[in-house]
C-alpha positions in Angstrom: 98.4 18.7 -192.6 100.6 21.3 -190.7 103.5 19.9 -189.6 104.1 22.3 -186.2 103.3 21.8 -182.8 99.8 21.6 -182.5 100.3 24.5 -179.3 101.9 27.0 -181.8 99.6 26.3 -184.9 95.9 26.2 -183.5 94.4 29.1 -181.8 92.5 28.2 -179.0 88.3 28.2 -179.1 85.7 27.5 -176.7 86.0 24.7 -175.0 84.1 22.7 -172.4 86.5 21.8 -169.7 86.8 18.5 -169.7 86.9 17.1 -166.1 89.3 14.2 -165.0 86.9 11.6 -162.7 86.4 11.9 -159.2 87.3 15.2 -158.9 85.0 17.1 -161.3 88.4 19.6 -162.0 89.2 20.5 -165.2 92.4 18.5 -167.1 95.4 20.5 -165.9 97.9 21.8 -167.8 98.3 24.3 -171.2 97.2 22.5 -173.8 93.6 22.2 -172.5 91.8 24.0 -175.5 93.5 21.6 -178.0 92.4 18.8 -175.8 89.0 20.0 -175.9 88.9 20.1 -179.1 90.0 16.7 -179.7 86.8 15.3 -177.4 84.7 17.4 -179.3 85.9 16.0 -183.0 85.0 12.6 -181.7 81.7 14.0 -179.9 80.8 15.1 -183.7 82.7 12.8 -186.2 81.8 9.4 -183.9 85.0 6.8 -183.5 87.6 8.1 -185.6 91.6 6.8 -185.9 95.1 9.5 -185.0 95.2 9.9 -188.1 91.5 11.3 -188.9 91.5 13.3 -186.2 95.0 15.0 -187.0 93.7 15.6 -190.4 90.5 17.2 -188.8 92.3 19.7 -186.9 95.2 20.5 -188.6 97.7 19.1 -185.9 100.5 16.3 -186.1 99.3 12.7 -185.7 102.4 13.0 -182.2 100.4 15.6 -181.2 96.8 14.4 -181.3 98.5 10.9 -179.9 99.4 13.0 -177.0 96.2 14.4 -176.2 94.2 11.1 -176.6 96.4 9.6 -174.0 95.9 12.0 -171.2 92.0 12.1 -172.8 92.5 8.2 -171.7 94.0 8.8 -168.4 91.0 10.7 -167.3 88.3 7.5 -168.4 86.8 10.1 -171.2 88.1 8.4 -174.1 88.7 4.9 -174.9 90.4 2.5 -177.6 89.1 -0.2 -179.6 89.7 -1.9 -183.2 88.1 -0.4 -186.1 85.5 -2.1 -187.5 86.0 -3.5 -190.8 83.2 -4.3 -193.5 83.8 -6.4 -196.2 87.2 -8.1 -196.9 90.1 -7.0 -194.5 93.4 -6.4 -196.2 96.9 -7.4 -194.3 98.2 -6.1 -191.0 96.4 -5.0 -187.8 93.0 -3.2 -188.3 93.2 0.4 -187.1 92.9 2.2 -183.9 90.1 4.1 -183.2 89.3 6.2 -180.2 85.4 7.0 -178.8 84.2 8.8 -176.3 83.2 7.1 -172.9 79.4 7.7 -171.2 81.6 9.6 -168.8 83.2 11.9 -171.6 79.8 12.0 -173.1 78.2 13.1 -169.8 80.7 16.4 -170.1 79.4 17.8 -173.0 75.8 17.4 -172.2 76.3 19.1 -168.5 78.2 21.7 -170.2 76.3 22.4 -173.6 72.6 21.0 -172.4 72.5 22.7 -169.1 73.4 26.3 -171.0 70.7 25.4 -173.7 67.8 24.3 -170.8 68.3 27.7 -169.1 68.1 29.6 -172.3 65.1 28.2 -173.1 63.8 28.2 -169.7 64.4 32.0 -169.4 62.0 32.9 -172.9 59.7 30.4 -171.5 59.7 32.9 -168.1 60.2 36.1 -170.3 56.8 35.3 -172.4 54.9 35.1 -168.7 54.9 30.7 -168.8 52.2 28.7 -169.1 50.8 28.2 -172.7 52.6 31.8 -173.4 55.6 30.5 -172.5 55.1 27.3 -174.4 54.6 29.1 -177.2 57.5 31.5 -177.2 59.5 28.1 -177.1 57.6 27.0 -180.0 58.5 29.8 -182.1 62.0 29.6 -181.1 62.3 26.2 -182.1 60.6 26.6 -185.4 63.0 29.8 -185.9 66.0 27.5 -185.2 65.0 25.1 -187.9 64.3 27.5 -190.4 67.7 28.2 -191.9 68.0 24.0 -191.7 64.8 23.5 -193.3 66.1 25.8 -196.3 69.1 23.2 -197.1 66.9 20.1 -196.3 64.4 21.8 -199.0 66.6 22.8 -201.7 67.8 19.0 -201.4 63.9 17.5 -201.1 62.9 20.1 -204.2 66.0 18.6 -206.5 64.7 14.8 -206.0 61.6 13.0 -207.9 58.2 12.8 -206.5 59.0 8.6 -205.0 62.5 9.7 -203.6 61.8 13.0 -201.2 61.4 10.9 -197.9 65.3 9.5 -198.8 66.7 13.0 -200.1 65.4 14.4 -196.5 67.0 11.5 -195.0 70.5 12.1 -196.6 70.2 15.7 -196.1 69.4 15.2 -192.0 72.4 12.4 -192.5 74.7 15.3 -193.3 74.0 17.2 -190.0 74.7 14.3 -187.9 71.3 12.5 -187.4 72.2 9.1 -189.4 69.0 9.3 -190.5 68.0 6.2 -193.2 64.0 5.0 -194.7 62.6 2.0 -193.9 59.5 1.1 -196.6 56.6 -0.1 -195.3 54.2 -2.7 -196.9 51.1 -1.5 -198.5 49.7 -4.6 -197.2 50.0 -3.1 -193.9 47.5 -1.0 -194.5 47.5 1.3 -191.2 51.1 1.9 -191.6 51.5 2.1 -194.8 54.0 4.6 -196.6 57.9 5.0 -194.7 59.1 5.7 -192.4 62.4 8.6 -191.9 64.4 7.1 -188.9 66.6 9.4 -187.1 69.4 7.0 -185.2 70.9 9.8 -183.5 69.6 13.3 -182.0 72.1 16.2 -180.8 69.2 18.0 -178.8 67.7 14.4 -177.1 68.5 15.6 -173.6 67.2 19.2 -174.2 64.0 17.7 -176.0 63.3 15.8 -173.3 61.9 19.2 -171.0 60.8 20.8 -174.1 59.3 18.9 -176.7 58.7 21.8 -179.1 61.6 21.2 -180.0 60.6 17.9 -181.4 57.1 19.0 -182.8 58.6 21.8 -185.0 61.1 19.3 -186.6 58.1 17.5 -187.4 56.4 20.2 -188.8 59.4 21.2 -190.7 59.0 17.4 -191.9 55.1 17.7 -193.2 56.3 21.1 -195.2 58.9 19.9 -196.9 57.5 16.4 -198.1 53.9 18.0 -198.5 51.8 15.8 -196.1 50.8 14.9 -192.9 53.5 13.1 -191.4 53.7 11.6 -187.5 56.2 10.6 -185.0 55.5 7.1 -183.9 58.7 7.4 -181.3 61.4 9.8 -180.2 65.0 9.5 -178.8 63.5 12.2 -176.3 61.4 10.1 -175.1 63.7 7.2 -174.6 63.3 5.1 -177.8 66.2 3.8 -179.4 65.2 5.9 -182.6 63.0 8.6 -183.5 60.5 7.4 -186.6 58.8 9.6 -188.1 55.9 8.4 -190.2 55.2 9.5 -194.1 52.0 8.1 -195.2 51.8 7.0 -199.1 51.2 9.2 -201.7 53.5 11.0 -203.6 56.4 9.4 -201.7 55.2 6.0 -201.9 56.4 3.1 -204.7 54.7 0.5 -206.8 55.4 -2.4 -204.9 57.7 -4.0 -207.4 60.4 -1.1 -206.6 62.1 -3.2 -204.6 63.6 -2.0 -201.1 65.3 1.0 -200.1 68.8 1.5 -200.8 69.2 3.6 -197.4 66.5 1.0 -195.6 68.3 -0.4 -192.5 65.7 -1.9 -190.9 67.8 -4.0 -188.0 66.1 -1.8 -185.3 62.7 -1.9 -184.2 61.9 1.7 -184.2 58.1 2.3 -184.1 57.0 1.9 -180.5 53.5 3.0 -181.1 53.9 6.0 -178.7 51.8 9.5 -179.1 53.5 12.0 -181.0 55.6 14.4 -179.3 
């Protein structure tokens, strides 16, 4: 960690002006870019201490203190205890600061509003209507590609009865806290898994153009090598987007036991069309 002023030391980058409340202005002062950034470490990272965040960015623990104060001041970040698993050791449990619905709201103006139009405007360029549907549709699957080489080289180096979980921990690693929930093969019509995706960085631009949604899901079928269907998306305004993998190569004897990544505490199938 660099020990220097975190002004002096970091260049600046884009960065979504973060407004205080009320006002819609942007946070006064020089030392707006760092600020940025900090929002945008939690945006990505989730709750996360000083000290994570300092490490993150290269800046003093002072300095990112600093910044998470005035992030306060302006209702876009808030405090709370960090929670602990498992036995706590002595003392206090850590500090860690998330971003509020309001800080959240900034980046999606910002980044989701810039995304929409873009899309919007090859959707106009390609004439609309199913032509401009379809010029969405190839962007989307063009997007995914480069992704869907990672996620395959990951799927390609696990067995036959663990691809559906080595997708999962790939998509994991790009932010979609994604885990497998096993279904019962006594359950016959939904039998198989089913890849839950707790969290979705395209949600709000998914919900005007679901092609985003149904080339993910083709990306899906490819890379597990079967037919596999959404039963609900974030999109759409389901706490989860399930995707369903029907048994066959992925599925396991019954006497496999459960998942290791299965966190089945949330309903997630909520029997809606695919997108």
């Amino acid at each position: 960690m660099r020990e220097h002023p975190d002004e002096q030391t970091v260049e600046p980058t884009a960065a979504v002006p973060l407004p205080a409340p009320g006002d819609g202005t942007a946070i006064q002062g020089g030392h707006q870019a760092t600020r940025d950034r900090v929002a945008r470490s939690i945006l990505d990272h989730g709750p996360s201490t000083a000290a994570d965040l300092a490490e993150r960015l290269g800046l003093t623990s002072a300095a990112v203190r600093r910044h998470l104060d005035a992030l306060a001041a302006a209702g876009l970040v808030e405090s709370r205890e960090q929670r602990v698993y498992g036995h706590r050791g002595r003392g206090r449990p850590a500090k860690v600061f998330a971003l509020t619905e309001c800080g959240r709201d900034v980046f999606y103006q910002a980044y989701d509003q810039l995304a929409a139009d873009a899309l919007r405007w090859i959707a106009e360029s390609a004439g609309g209507g199913e032509a401009g549907a379809e010029a969405v549709a190839a962007f989307a699957r063009a997007r995914l590609e480069r992704d869907a080489e990672r996620y395959g080289a990951a799927v390609a180096g696990a067995g036959a009865l663990d691809r559906t979980e080595a997708l999962a921990r790939a998509l994991s690693a790009d932010g979609y806290a994604a885990t497998v929930r096993r279904v019962p093969s006594a359950v016959k019509a939904l039998a198989g898994e089913q890849l839950c995706q707790h969290h979705c960085p395209v949600a709000h631009i998914a919900e005007q153009f679901p092609q985003l949604c149904e080339a993910e899901t083709e990306v899906f079928s490819r890379l597990l090598g079967t037919h596999v269907q959404r039963l609900a998306t974030i999109a759409h305004g389901d706490g989860v987007c399930t995707t369903h993998v029907p048994p066959g190569d992925t599925a396991r004897a019954d006497t496999a036991g459960p998942s290791t990544t299965t966190s089945p505490t949330t309903k997630t199938a909520s029997g809606r069309n695919p997108v």
